[in-house]
N, C-alpha and C positions, 0 to 999 in steps of 0.2 A: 836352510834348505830352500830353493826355490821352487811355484807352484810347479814348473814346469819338469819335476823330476816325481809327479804324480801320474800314476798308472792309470787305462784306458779302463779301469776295474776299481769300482767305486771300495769306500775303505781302508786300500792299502796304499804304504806308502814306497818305494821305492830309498833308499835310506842310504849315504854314504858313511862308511865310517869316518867317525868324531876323530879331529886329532889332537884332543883331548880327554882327561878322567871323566868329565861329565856325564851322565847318563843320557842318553839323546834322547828320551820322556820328557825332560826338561827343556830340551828346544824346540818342542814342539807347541802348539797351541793344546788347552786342555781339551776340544771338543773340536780334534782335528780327527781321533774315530768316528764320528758321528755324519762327516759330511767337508769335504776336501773344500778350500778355497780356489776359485777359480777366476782368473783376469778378468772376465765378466764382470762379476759383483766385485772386485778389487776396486776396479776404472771407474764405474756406474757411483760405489762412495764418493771416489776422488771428486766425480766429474759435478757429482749435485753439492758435496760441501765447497769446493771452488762458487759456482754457482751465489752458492745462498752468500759467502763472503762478499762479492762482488758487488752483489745485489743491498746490502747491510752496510757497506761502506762507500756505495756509492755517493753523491752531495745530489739532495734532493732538490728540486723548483721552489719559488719563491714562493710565499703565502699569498694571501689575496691585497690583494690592496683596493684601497677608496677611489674612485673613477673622480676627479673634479669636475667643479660647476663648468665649465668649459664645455664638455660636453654633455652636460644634463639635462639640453633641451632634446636628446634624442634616447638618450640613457638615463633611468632612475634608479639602474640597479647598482645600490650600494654595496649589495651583497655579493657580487659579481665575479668572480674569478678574473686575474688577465695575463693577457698571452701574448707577447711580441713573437711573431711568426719572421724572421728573414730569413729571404730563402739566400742554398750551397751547398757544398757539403756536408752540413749535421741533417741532413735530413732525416737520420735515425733517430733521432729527438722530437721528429713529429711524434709518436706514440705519444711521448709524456703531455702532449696538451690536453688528453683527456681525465689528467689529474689535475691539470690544471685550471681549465675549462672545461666543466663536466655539462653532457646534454641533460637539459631539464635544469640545470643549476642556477637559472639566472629567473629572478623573477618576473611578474608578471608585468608586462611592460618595458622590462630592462632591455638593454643589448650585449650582445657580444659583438665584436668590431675588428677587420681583420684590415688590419692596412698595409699597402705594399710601398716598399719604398720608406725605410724606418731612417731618413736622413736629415736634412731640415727640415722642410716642412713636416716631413714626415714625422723623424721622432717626438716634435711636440703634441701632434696629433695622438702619437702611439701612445702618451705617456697620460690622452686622456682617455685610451678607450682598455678595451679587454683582450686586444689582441694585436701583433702586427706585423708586418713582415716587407722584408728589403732583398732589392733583385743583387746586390751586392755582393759577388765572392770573392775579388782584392782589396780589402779593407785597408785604407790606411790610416795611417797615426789618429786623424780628429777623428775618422769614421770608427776607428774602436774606443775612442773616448763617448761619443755619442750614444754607442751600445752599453758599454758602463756606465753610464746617466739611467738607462733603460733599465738596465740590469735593477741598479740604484732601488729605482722607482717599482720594484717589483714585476716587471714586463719580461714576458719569457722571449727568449731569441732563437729562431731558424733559421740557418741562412740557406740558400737555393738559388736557386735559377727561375726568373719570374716567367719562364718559356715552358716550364717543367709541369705538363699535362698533368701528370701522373704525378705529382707531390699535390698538386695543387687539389685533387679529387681526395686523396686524404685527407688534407687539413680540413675541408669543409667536410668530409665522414665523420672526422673524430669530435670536430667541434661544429656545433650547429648556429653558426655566424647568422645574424641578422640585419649586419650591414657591411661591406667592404666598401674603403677609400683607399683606390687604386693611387700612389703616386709613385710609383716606381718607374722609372724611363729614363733611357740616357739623352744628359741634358748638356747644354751648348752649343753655340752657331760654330765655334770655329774647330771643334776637334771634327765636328761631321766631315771635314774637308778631308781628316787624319783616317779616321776608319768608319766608313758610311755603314758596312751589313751592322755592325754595333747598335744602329739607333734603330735598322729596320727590324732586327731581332728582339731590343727590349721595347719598342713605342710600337709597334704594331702589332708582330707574335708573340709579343708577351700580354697585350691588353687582349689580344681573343682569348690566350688562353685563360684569364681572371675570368672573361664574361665564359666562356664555354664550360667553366666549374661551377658558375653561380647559378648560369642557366639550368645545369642538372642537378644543382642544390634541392634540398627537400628540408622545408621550406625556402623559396627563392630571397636571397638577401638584397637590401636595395644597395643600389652602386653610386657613390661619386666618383669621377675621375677626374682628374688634372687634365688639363689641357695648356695651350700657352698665348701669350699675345703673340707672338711671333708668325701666326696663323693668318694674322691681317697681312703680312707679304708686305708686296709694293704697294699699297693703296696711302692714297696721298690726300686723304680727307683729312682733318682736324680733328675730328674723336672719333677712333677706330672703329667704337663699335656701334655709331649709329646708319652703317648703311653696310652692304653686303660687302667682305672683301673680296683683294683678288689674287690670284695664285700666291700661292707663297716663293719668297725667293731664294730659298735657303733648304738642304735636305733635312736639320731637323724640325725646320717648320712642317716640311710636308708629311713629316711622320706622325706630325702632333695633327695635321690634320685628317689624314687619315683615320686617327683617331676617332676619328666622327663615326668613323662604322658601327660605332656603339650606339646610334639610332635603332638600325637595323635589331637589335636584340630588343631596343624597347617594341618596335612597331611588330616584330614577330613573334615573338618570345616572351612578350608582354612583363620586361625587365624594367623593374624600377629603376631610373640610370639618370643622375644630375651631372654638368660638367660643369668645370670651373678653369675658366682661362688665368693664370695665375702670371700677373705680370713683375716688375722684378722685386720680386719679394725679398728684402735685407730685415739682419738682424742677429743675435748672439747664436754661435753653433751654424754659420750663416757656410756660403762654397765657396772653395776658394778663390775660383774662378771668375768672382764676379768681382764687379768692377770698385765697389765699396771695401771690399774685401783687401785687395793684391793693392791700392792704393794707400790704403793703412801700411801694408807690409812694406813698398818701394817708401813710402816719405821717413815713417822709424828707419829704413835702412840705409837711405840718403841717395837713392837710385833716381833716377829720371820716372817721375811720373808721363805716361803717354796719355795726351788728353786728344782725343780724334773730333775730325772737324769736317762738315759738309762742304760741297763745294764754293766756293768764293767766301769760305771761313767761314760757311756756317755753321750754326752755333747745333750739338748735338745733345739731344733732352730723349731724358726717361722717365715714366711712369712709375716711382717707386710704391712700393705698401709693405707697410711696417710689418712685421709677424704677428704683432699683436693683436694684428686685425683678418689678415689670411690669413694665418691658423688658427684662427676660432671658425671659419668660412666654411667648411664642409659639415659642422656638427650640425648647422645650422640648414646646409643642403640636403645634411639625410633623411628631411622629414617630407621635401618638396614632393617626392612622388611620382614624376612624368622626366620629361625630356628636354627640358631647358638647358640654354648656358649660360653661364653670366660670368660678365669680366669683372673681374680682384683688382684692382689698380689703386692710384690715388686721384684727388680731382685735375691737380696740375702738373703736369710735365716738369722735369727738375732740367736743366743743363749741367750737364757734365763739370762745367767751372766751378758752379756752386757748392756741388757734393763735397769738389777738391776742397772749397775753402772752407769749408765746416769741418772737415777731416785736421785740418793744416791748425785750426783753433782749439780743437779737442785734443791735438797732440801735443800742442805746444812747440807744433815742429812745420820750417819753411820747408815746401814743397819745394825742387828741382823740375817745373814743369817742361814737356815737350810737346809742341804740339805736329800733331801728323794727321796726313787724310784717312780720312776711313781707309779700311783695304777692302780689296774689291771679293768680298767673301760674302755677297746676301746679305748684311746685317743693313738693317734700318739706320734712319739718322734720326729717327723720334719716333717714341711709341704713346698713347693718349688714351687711357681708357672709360669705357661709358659704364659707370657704375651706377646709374639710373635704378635697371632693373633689380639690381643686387641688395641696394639700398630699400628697397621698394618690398622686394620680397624673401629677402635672408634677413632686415635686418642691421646690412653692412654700412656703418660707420668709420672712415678711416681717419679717425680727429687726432692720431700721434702724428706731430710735426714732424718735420725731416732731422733738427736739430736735435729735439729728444730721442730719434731711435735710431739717431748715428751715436747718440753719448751711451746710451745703450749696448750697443755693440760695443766701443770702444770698449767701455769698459768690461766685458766680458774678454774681448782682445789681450788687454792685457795684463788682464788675471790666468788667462789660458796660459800663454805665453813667458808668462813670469817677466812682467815687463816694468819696470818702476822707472816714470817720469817725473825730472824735477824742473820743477819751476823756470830756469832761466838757460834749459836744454831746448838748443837748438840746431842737434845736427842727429838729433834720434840717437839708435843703440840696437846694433846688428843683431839679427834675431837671426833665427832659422824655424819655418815653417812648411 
C-alpha cells in the first residue's frame, strides 16, 4: 500500500483488496494504528541518512605537516596546520581550511601564510608555509604535477580566481593569515602581445584585490609581492637598479609596474607591504616558457635552438637567480616591515650563448643553433641587477653558479620527463612536453 492511499482522517486506512490469501494486518506496519506515515518524515529519513553517508565517506584534508627551516626566520610554528589555498572552481573547499587551519591554532609567534600563485616560485614557497594559493584555473600537465608535489607535502589546494573579491574575504575569515606572498600574475613579455586584458585582470585587479582583503583583515597580514625586472623598461644604464628607471616597454612590464600601487595601502592603510623584483629565476619545476627551459626541450629534440641578438650582433645577456636563493627571498622579506623593493638577480649578466653551451654539456647533445634579431616586441637585450640592498638587508646571497643549477634542472628534466641519456648520444631523443 502506498502512503498516498491514507485518508484526510488520522487512524484509518483506506485498504485495497489483497490479491492474495494473506491477511492484510500483515502488510501493514505494526504501529500503523497508532499514527500514518507521511512523505514528510519518509524524505526528511532519506534526506539526513544520505547526508551523514556523504559526509562519513567523504576523503578528508591532509594532517598538519612541519613548516621547514626555509621559512623559520618568519615562522616557528611547528605546530602549525597548512593550507595551500589556489584559487577556481573548488572554492566550495574554502570551508575546509578552517579544519585545517584553525584560528588561534598556531602558536605564539608562529605563522600562517597565504600565498597566491602556488607555481614555481610559488609552489616552493607554498611547501614552506601554512597555506597558499594559485590564480590558475587551466591547469596543465606540469601545473597538476606541481599541485600533487603540494598535495604530497600536505598543503591544502583552492583553486580560484586571484580577481575573486569575495572568495578572497573568506579565506582570510576562515583562517587568520598573518602573512601573504602575493605571486600570482600572468607572466611573459610575448603572450601580452596574444591577450593583454589577461595580464591587466591578474597583475593589477587581482593585486588590489589580495591588498583590499588584507586591508580588511582583523588582524592586518604583512604582504610580499612579486614584482619583475622587466619594470626597468628601456633604461640603458649598466645595473638596473642603481638609478631611477624609465617607462617600461612592454604591456607586461607595465602591469608589473603598476604594481606599485601597493605603496598607496602601505602610506594609507598602514599595510605592511615588501616587493621583490624577481629576475629570471631558473630551476627544477621551472616555466616552460623560459628560455632555460624550451632550450633543453628544442636541443634533446634536435630542433633549431633560436639564440636572439642585438643589433650589429650584439650579444644578448640575462640576470639569472637560482631558485635556491629566490625562493628562500620573501621568507626573509616578511619580517622587513615597511615599503621597500629589492631586486632578486645574480651579480653577472649571463649571455644567451653561454647558457646554450652549458645546456649543450649537461645533455651531452650538439645544439642546431639559429641565430635571429630580437623581435620587435619590448623585450630587452640585457637585464643586470642591483642586489646591494638585498644582500644588505634580506640576507641575499646568490653563490649557486650558473653551471650547478642548470645541472640541477637538467636533471629534474629528465627525471620528469623519463628521459635516459647515454653517453656517446648525440642527436637527443624526441620527448613531448
Amino acid at each position: 500500500m502506498d502512503v498516498d492511499d491514507a485518508p484526510s482522517t488520522p487512524g484509518k486506512w483506506k485498504m485495497e483488496k489483497p490479491h492474495h490469501r494473506h491477511h492484510p494486518r500483515l502488510l501493514l506496519p505494526r504501529w500503523h494504528h497508532s499514527y500514518p506515515v507521511s512523505k514528510l518524515v519518509f524524505w526528511s529519513f532519506f534526506s539526513l541518512a544520505l547526508f551523514l553517508a556523504l559526509f562519513l565517506l567523504s576523503p578528508r584534508s591532509s594532517g598538519p605537516a612541519r613548516i621547514p627551516e626555509s621559512f623559520a626566520s618568519s615562522s616557528s610554528s611547528s605546530g602549525d596546520r597548512r593550507a595551500a589555498l589556489q584559487m577556481a572552481p573548488g572554492a566550495a573547499r574554502v570551508g575546509e581550511a578552517r579544519a585545517v587551519v584553525r584560528p588561534g591554532a598556531a602558536k605564539p609567534g608562529g605563522a600562517s601564510v597565504l600565498v597566491t600563485g602556488a607555481a614555481f616560485v610559488g609552489m616552493h614557497v607554498a611547501a614552506a608555509s601554512s597555506a597558499a594559493a594559485t590564480a590558475s584555473s587551466a591547469l596543465t600537465t606540469l601545473m597538476r604535477a606541481r599541485q600533487a608535489l603540494l598535495d604530497r607535502a600536505g598543503v591544502f589546494v583552492v583553486e580560484g580566481d586571484i580577481d575573486d573579491g569575495a572568495l578572497l574575504r573568506k579565506l582570510f575569515d576562515v583562517v587568520p593569515f598573518t602573512h601573504v606572498v602575493h605571486l600570482a600574475a600572468q607572466a611573459g613579455v610575448r603572450h601580452a602581445l596574444v591577450d593583454p586584458a589577461s595580464y591587466v585582470h591578474s597583475n593589477v585587479a587581482g593585486l588590489v584585490s589580495v591588498l583590499e582583503a588584507a586591508k580588511a583583515a582583523d588582524p592586518q597580514p604583512a604582504i610580499v609581492w612579486a614584482s619583475s625586472s622587466s619594470v626597468y623598461g628601456l633604461n640603458s644604464c649598466a645595473i638596473l637598479g642603481s638609478r631611477p628607471h624609465r617607462p617600461p616597454g612592454v604591456l607586461y612590464a607595465a602591469t608589473k609596474k603598476a604594481g606599485e600601487i601597493a605603496h598607496v595601502y602601505n602610506h594609507i592603510y598602514g599595510l605592511s607591504i615588501t616587493g621583490l623584483r624577481f629576475f629570471t629565476v631558473y630551476g627544477p619545476w621551472g616555466r616552460p616558457d623560459m628560455a632555460y627551459f624550451f632550450f633543453t626541450r628544442d636541443i634533446l629534440r634536435g630542433k633549431p635552438v633560436s639564440i636572439f641578438e642585438g643589433p650589429d650582433h650584439a650579444t644578448v645577456a640575462r640576470c639569472l637567480a637560482a631558485l635556491d636563493h629566490a625562493g628562500r627571498a620573501p621568507a626573509a622579506a616578511a619580517s622587513v616591515g615597511r615599503h621597500p623593493i629589492y631586486d632578486l638577480g645574480n651579480a653577472c649578466p649571463v649571455p644567451v650563448t653561454k647558457l646554450d653551451s652549458i645546456l649543450e654539456r649537461l645533455l651531452k647533445v650538439k645544439a642546431v643553433k639559429k641565430f635571429v634579431k630580437m623581435p620587435r616586441n619590448g623585450d630587452v637585450q640585457f637585464t643586470h641587477a642591483n642586489i646591494t640592498f638585498a644582500q644588505k638587508e634580506l640576507g641575499y646571497r646568490p653563490t649557486t653558479g650558473l653551471h650547478s643549477g642548470l645541472k640541477k634542472f637538467v636533471r629534474w628534466y629528465l627525471e620528469y620527463y623519463s628521459i635516459s641519456l647515454s653517453k656517446n648520444d648525440s642527436t637527443g631523443r624526441s620527448i613531448s612536453s
